[in-house]
N, C-alpha and C positions, 0 to 999 in steps of 0.2 A: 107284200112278201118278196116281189121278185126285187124292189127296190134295195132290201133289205143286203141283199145277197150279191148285187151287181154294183151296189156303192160301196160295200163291206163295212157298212155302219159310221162310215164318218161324212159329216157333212158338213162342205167348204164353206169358209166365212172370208171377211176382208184380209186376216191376217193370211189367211193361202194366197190371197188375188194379189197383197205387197207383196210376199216374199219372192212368188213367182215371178212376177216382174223386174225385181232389184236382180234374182241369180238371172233374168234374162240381159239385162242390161249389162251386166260386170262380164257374166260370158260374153258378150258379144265383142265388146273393152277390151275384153282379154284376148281374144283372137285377134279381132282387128290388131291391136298392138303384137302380138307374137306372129301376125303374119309380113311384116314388116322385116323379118330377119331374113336374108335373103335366101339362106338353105329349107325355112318354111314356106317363103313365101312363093317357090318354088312344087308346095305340096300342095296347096292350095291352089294355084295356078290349074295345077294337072284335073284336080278335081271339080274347076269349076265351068257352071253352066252358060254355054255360049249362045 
């Protein structure tokens, strides 16, 4: 019952574990490439961990 109610009824297969991974990869792509612009990569600088 609790399973029921803390998974809200859907349960992950392969196709979640691809997709998850490809929008992680493309995101990552995507920043690394946009943080290359120097007025971002300037946002990014400030926000990262040293």
């Amino acid at each position: 019952m609790a399973a029921r109610f803390l998974a809200g009824g859907h349960v992950a297969d392969v196709n979640d574990l691809l997709f998850n991974v490809i929008g992680a990869v493309l995101g990552l792509g995507l920043f690394s490439a946009l943080a290359q612009i120097p007025l971002l990569a300037a946002v990014v600088e400030r926000f990262r961990w040293r």
